[in-house]
C-alpha positions, 0 to 999 in steps of 0.5 A: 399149212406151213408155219408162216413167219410173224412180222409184227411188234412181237416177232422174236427175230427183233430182239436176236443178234447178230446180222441177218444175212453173212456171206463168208469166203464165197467163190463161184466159177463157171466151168474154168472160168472164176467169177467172184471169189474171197466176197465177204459181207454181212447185212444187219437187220432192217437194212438195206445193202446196195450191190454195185459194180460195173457190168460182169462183175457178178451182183447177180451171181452173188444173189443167187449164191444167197438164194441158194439157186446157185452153190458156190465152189466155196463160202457159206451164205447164213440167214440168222445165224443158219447156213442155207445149205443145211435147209430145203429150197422151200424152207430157204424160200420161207426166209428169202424172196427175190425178184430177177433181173428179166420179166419174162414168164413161160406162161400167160398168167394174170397179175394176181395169178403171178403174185399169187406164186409168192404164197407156195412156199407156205403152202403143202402139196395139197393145200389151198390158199386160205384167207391169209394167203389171200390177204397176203396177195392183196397187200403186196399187190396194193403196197407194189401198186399194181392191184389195179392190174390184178386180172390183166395177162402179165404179157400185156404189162410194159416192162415197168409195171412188170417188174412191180408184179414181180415185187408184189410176188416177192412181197407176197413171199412175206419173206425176213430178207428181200433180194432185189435184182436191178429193181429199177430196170425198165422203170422210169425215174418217178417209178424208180423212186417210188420202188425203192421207196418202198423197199425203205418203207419194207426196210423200216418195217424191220424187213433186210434187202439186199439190192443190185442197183446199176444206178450209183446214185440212187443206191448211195441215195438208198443204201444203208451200206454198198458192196462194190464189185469188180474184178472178181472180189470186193473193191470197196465196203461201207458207207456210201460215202466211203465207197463211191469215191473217184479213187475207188470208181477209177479203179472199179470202172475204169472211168474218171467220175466228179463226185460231189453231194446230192442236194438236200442230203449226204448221199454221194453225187457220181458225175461221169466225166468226159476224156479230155486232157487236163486242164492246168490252170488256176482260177477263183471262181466269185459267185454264189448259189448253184451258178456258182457250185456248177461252176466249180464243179465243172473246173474241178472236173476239168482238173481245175485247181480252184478257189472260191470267195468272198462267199456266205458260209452254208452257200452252195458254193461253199458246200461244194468247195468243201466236198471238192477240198477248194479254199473258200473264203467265206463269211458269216450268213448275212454278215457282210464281207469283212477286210479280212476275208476280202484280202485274202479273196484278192489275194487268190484273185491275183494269183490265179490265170483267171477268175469266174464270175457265176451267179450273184456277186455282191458289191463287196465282192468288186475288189476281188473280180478287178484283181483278176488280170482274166476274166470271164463270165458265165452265162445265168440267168441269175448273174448280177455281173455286167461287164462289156469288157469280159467275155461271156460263156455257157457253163458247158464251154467253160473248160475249153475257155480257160484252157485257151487262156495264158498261164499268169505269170510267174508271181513271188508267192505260191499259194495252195488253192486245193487246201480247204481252210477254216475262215 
């Protein structure tokens, strides 16, 4: 038997430096064709790289190159500090486990007989598994949720469950580095979730994963950092959050996107939008909660320039003015609405084509919604606004409503409603 790596508190990979896995200056082609070139990125250890990027854009190109399946025309690929070049194909797969894009097996294994498959690089021409193998092939079958399926063919198994066989064969591998190629394909949201989950689980454990992922928000959502990539190189590097901006995703895919905050968390929010024209008008949006967070979204989205007030700081709406760099004027949680912030939320009120109204409104917040010379409502369930003298529509038909509306006219003052203000 092979020399098998240790993944406990005594592993002496923890206490080295440096990342564990650096891709310097790697460029592959296809006959004439290049398909990336000049990609540089490094994953530290015990974390998770996320791959996006449009269709053909190479993910799945790049992991081959890092299995060492592939050899680039230029570039090295190191796993601790050793280029994969100067090892043999066993002695890489002892360091780097993957699982492919398809699910497709050339022959009818059963389930533990394809997990089992993870094991040869530990094993000598002759050998046998032992006790630890088998262990081994227990655990990443109970850990990737398919050991009930152990003695099933693997062509009986939906396309979900196996792309978790294929996990399980990678974990199997008891590998540092985990290569994960569309992980979630095939896999329903709950499934999806519970994947990457578990890569999080293996991640924290001290393992290094480097994942394609088409989804951008499950991968901003799990990714320690992203590598974007689009024609032929690396658009953008980083934090999720410093990548999926709707400046880089204009240029990457070529498509507007409305990116804002997934609830609950920091993670990026990338809403695909619609093309349509812009939408030139000014509105004030009263309200608060998710009515009213939806509903700036959907103006911004709609090239909207919006404000928003009189709202509780911390509210939804709030948040998400922030992200969308709207003014909001807000007051203290369960302050009240001082006259401060109701002049200046009067002021925007009456300087904009029209207000919104979405969601709770509060007394103290009348002033603002008569200031309006428009107004329109949207229909939730959680609006305390009645009025049978303002229009009602669904949040869907918002932006085609306000562009029907008239510009206001022409006031003495200009007031910049796309500038975020501290209150």
């Amino acid at each position: 038997m092979s020399e098998q790596p240790a993944h406990d508190s005594s592993d002496p990979e923890r206490g080295r430096s440096g990342p564990m896995l650096d891709v310097s200056d790697l460029a592959v082609s296809f006959g004439e064709q290049s398909v990336v070139s000049s990609v540089d990125f490094s994953v530290d250890r015990g974390s998770l790289v996320g791959l996006v990027g449009p269709n053909g854009a190479g993910k799945t190109t790049v992991l081959r190159a890092v299995k060492g399946t592939l050899n680039p025309d230029t570039g090295t690929v190191r796993v601790d500090g050793e280029p994969i070049s100067d090892r043999s194909a066993k002695a890489v797969s002892r360091l780097v486990a993957s699982t492919p894009q398809g699910t497709s097996l050339s022959f009818d294994f059963s389930v533990r007989q394809t997990v089992e498959m993870g094991r040869t690089p530990h094993l000598g021409r002759f050998d046998r598994m032992d006790d630890g193998d088998r262990s081994a092939v227990e655990t990443a079958m109970e850990r990737a949720s398919v050991a009930k399926f152990a003695d099933r063919p693997f062509t009986s198994l939906s396309g979900g469950e196996r792309q978790r066989v294929l996990l399980a064969r990678a974990l199997a591998q008891e590998t540092p580095v985990l290569l994960l190629d569309e992980p979630t394909a095939n896999l329903d949201i709950n499934h999806a979730v519970r994947t990457l989950e578990l890569v999080r689980t293996l991640v924290g454990d001290g393992k290094t994963a480097i994942a394609a992922i088409h989804d951008l928000n499950l991968a901003a959502r799990y990714c320690d950092k992203l590598v974007l990539l689009a024609g032929g190189g690396i658009c953008a590097a980083g934090r999720p959050a410093d990548v999926l901006t709707s400046d880089t995703l204009r240029d990457a895919f070529d498509a507007e996107t409305l990116v804002t905050t997934q609830p609950g968390t920091d993670a990026p929010l990338v809403t695909p939008l619609a093309d349509r024209e812009t939408v030139d008008r000014r509105i004030h949006v009263v309200g608060t909660g998710k009515p009213a967070a939806s509903a700036v979204s959907t103006l911004v989205g709609a090239g909207c320039r919006v404000s928003v007030g009189v709202v509780p700081a911390g509210d939804a709406a709030a948040e998400r003015s922030r992200d969308l760099d709207c003014e909001a004027v807000t007051v203290p949680a369960f302050a009240g609405i001082d006259d401060a912030a109701r002049e200046r939320a009067v002021e925007l009120a009456q300087a904009a084509d029209a207000v919104v109204i979405a969601g709770e409104t509060g007394d103290g917040n009348s002033p603002v919604v008569r200031a309006g010379g428009t107004c329109l409502a949207v229909e939730t369930d959680e609006s305390d606004y009645t009025s049978t003298t303002h229009d009602t529509v669904p949040l869907a038909a918002l932006p085609a409503s306000v562009a029907s509306l008239p510009p206001a006219s022409e006031r003495d003052a200009t007031l910049p409603l796309n500038q975020s203000t501290t209150d």
